[in-house]
C-alpha positions as CSV (number, residue, x, y, z in Angstrom):
1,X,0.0,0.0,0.0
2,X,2.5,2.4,1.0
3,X,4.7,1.6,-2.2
4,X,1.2,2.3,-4.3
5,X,0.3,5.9,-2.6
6,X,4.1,6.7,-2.9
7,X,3.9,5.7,-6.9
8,X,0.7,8.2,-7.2
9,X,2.1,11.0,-5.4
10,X,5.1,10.8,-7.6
11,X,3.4,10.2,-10.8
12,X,0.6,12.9,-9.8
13,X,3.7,15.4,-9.3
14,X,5.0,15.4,-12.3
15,X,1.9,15.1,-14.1
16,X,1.4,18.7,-12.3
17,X,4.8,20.0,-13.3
18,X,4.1,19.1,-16.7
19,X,0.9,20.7,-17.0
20,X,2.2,23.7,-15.2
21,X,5.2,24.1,-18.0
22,X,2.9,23.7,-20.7
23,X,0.2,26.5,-19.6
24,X,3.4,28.8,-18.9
25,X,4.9,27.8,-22.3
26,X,1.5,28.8,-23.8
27,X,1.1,31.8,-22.0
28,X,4.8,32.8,-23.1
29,X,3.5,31.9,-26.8
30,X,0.7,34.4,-26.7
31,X,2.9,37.5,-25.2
32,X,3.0,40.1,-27.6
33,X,6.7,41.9,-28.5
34,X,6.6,45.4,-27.0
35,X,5.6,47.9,-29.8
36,X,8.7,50.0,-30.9
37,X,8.0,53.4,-29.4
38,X,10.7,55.0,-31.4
39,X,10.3,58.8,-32.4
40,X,11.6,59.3,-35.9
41,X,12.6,63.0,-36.9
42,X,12.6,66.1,-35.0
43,X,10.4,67.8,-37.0
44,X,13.5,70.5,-38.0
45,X,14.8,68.3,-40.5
46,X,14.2,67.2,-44.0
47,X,14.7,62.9,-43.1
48,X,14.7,60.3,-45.7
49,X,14.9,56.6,-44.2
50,X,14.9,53.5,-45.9
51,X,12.5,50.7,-44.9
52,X,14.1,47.6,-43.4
53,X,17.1,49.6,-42.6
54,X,17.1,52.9,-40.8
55,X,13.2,51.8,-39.5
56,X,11.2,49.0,-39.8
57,X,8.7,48.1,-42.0
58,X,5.1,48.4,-40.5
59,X,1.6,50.7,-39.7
60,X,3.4,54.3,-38.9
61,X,1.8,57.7,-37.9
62,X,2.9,61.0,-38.9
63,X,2.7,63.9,-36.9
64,X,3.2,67.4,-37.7
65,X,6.1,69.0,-35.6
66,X,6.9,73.0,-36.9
67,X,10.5,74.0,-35.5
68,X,10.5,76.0,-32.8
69,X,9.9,79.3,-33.2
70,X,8.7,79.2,-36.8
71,X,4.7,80.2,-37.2
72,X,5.5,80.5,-41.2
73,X,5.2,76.8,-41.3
74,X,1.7,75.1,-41.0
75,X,2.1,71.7,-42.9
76,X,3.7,68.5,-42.4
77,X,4.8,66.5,-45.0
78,X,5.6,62.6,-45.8
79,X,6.0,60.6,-48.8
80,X,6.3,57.4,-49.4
81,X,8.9,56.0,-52.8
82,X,9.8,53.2,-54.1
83,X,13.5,53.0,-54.1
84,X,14.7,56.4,-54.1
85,X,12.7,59.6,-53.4
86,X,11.8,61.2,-57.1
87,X,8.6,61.7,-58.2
88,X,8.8,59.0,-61.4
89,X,9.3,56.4,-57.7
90,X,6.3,57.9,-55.9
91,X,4.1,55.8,-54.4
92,X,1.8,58.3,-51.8
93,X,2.3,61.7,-50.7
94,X,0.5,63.6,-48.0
95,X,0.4,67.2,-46.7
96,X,-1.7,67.9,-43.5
97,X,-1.5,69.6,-39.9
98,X,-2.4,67.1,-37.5
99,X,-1.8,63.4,-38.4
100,X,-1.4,61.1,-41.2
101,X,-1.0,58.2,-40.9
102,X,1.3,55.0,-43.9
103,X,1.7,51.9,-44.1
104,X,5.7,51.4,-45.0
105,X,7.5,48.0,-46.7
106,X,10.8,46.9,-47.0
107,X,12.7,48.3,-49.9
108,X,10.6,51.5,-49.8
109,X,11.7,54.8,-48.4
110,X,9.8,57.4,-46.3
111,X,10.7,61.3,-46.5
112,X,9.8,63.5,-43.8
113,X,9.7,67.5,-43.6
114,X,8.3,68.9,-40.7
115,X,7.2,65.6,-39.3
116,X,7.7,63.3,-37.0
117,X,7.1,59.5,-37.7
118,X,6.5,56.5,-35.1
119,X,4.9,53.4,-34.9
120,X,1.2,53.5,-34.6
121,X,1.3,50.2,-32.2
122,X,2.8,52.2,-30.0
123,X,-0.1,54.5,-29.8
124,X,1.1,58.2,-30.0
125,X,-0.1,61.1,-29.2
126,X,-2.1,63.3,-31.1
127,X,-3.4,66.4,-31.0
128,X,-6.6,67.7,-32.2
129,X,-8.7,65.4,-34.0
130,X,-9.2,67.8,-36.8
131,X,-7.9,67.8,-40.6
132,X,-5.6,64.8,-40.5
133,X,-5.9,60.8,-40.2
134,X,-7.2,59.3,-37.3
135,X,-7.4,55.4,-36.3
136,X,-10.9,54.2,-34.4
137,X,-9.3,52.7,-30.6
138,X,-6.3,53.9,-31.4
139,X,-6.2,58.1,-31.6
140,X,-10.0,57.9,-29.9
141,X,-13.0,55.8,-29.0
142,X,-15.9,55.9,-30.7
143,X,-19.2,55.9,-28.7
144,X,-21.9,53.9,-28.3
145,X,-22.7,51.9,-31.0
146,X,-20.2,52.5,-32.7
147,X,-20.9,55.9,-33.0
148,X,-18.9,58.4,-35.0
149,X,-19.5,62.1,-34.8
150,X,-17.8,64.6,-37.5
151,X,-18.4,68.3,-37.6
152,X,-17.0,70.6,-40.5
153,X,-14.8,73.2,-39.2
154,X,-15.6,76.0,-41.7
155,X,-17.1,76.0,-45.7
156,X,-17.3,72.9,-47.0
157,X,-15.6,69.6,-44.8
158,X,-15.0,65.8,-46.5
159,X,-14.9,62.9,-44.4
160,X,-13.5,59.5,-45.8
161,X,-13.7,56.3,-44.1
162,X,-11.4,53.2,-44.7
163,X,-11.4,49.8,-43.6
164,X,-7.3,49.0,-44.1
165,X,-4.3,50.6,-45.4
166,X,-3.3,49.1,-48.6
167,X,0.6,47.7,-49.5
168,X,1.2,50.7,-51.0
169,X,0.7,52.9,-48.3
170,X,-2.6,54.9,-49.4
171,X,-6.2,54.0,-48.0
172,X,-8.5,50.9,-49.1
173,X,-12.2,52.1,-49.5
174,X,-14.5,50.6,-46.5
175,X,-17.8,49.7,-45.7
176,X,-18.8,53.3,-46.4
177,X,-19.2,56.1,-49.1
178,X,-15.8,57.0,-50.2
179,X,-16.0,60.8,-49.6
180,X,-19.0,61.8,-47.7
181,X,-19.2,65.8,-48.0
182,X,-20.2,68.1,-45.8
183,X,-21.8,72.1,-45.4
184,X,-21.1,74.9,-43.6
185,X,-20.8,73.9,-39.8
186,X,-23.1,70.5,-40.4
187,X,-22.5,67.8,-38.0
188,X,-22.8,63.9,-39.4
189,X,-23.1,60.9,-37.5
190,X,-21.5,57.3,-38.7
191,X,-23.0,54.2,-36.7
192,X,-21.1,51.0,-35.9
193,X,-17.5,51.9,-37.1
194,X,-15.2,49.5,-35.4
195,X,-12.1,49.5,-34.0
196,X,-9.4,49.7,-36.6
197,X,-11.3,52.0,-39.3
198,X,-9.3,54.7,-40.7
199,X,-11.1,58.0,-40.5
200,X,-9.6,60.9,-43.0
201,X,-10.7,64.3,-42.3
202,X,-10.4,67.3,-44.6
203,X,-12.0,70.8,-43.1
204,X,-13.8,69.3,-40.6
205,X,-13.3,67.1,-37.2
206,X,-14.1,64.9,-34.6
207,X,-16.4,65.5,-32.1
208,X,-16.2,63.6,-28.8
């Protein structure tokens, strides 16, 4: 009898340590790398990086960063190439002052002018939700619902709603109108955008 329970206990104990390393080793499996949090640019320079090289390829936001000092400027600027910067090797190029936001692949390279660039993983700051490019869960919640709420600033605004960002870095069309216009000061409401849509704004801008 005694030899019996002493049998058990010991094959009952590693029974237990094996279960135990498999539910760590699982739980090690599904940890996600940290984002890279790196800041590229300084906003003072005019930066060209290569993808796969100087910064990785990947979902990046761009943020508009005027040198210090310097009201003249009021655009940020990013392009994306293919190669070399030129425009015969253009693949997407955006001006705004807020945010824009690329997706960048190996083998491409990324110019920057007044700008700053960094992962969007990493979630970055952004300023006001107005005239730029802005990702649902990521730069802001969206309400109940699903519910979206865009005002135009002054005019005439567009709103544009995506689903994905394509391999070339511009914006796949989504569930929704492509360009969805708006009057002076008129306030429209989108229900059940998810997570992860890409909200474009041109003279107009989020209201929370």
């Amino acid at each position: 009898m005694k030899k019996g329970l002493l049998f058990a206990i010991a094959a009952f104990s590693v029974f237990s340590l094996t279960a135990c390393d498999l539910f760590n080793k699982g739980n090690k499996e599904e940890e996600k790398p940290t984002a890279d949090s790196t800041v590229y640019g300084t906003g003072a320079e005019d930066l060209v990086l290569t993808v796969g090289s100087a910064i990785p390829a990947g979902e990046y936001v761009a943020t508009f960063k005027a040198p210090s000092g310097d009201d003249s400027v009021t655009n940020g600027f990013v392009g994306v190439y293919q190669g070399s910067v030129g425009a015969t090797n253009m693949i997407w190029e955006d001006f705004f002052d807020t945010n824009s936001m690329c997706k960048l692949k190996v083998g491409q390279v990324v110019n920057l002018k007044y700008a700053t660039l960094q992962n969007v993983e990493s979630n970055p700051r952004v300023g006001a939700l107005k005239n730029g490019t802005f990702k649902v869960g990521t730069h802001f919640q969206a309400g109940a619902n699903g519910l979206v709420t865009v005002r135009s600033l002054s005019g005439s605004g567009q709103v544009i709603l995506y689903s994905q960002l394509s391999d070339t870095g511009y914006y796949l069309d989504g569930d929704y109108p492509a360009v969805n216009n708006l009057g002076d000061g008129e306030v429209k409401e989108f229900l059940g955008v998810p997570n992860g849509t890409y909200i474009m704004l041109n003279g107009a801008e989020i209201v929370l």
